[in-house]
N, C-alpha and C positions, 0 to 999 in steps of 0.2 A: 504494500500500500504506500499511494506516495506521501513526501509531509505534506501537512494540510495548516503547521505553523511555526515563525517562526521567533525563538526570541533570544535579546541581548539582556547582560547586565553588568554596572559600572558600581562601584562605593563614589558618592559625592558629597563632598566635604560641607555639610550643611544639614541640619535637622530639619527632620519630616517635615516640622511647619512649612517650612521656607517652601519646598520642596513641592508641598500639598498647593500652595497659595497657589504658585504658576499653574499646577495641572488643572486647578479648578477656573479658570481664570482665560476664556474662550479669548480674549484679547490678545495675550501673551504667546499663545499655541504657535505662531509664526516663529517667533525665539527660539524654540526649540524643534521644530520641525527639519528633519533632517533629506528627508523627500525633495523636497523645494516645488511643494506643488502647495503647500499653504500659503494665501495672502496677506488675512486679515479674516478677522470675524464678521458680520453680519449682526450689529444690535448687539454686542455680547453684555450675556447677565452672568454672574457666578452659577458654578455648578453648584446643585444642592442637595439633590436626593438624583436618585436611578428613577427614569422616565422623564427627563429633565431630555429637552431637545435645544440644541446648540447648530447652527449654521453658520459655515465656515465659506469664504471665496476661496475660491483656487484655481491655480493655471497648469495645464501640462498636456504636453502634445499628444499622450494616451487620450486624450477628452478632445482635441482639434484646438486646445486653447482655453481662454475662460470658462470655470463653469463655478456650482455650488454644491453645497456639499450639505446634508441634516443629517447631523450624530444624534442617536440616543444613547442614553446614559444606560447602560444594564448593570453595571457595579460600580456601588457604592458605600465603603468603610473608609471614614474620616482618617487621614492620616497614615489608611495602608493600602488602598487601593482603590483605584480608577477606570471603570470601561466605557467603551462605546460602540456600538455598530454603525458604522457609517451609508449614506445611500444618497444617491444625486436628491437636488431637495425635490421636496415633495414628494416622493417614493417611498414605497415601507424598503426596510434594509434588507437584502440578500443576504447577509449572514457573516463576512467579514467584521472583526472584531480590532482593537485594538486595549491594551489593558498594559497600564502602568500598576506594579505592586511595590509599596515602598516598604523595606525593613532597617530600622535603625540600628547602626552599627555605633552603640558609645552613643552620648547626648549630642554629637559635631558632626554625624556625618551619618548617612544613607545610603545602602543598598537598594538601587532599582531596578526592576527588571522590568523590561519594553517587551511586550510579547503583541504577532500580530497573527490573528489566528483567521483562517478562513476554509475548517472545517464545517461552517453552519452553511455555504455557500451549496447548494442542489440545481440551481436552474441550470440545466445542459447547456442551454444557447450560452448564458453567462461564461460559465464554464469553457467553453469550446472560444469565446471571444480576447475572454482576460486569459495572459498568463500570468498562474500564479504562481509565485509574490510579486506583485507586483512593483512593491517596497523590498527591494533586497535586503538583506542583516548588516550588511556596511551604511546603509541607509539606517536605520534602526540603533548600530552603536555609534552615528553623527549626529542623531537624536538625544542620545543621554550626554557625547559630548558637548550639547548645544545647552540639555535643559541644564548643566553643570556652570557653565560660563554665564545663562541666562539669571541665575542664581543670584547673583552678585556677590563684590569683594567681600561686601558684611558679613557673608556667612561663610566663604570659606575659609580654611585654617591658611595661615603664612606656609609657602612654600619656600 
């Protein structure tokens, strides 16, 4: 069977807080976006609870250029973890996930692990159109090196 997900993980020098604020924070998600298909948000409001829908702009030649994007939220634990199924807006989501889990390593720093899962994806045609991952794992740990820098000086330790 082939993967169907795939995921990175970095320790970054900042507690969860810090860590949680960006994932929750539909504005910021361009910062750390390691893809380079995020823009900018759409209206962004804090994430709050799972069913919570979020719309993201984005650019990338897989889509012919412009397009958008509506995350829902399906996990939701304050401080440890983050998901979302993503689907062009206004669409229900095919089944692609993405899921940030943060584990605090010491009161200074976090363990995150970027997982993008698109085991829930079933439509053949889909299927047969996208090659999945479409986000490769280098893509994925430029992500945790981004959400790490997006952090700022305040919270990481002197190097």
């Amino acid at each position: 069977m082939a993967d169907t997900s795939l995921s990175v993980s970095r320790t970054i020098d900042a507690p969860t807080t810090a860590i949680w604020d960006l994932l929750v924070d539909p504005a910021r998600h361009a910062d750390f976006d390691g893809s380079g298909f995020v823009r900018s948000a759409e209206k962004p409001q804090p994430i709050t609870a799972v069913g919570d829908v979020f719309r993201m702009n984005m650019e990338g030649a897989h889509m012919s250029g412009e397009y958008q994007m509506d995350n829902t939220v399906t996990g939701f634990v304050p401080h440890r973890l983050i998901a979302w199924q993503s689907a062009p807006a206004g669409t229900q989501p095919p089944g692609w996930e993405w899921m940030y889990e943060l584990e605090a390593d010491g009161s200074d720093a976090t363990t995150v692990t970027l997982t993008y899962d698109w085991s829930k994806v079933t439509d053949k045609a889909l299927l047969a159109k996208v090659k999945f991952p479409l986000v490769p794992a280098a893509d994925l740990a430029s992500s945790l090196d981004a959400l790490a820098s997006a952090v700022g000086p305040s919270h990481r330790a002197e190097q």
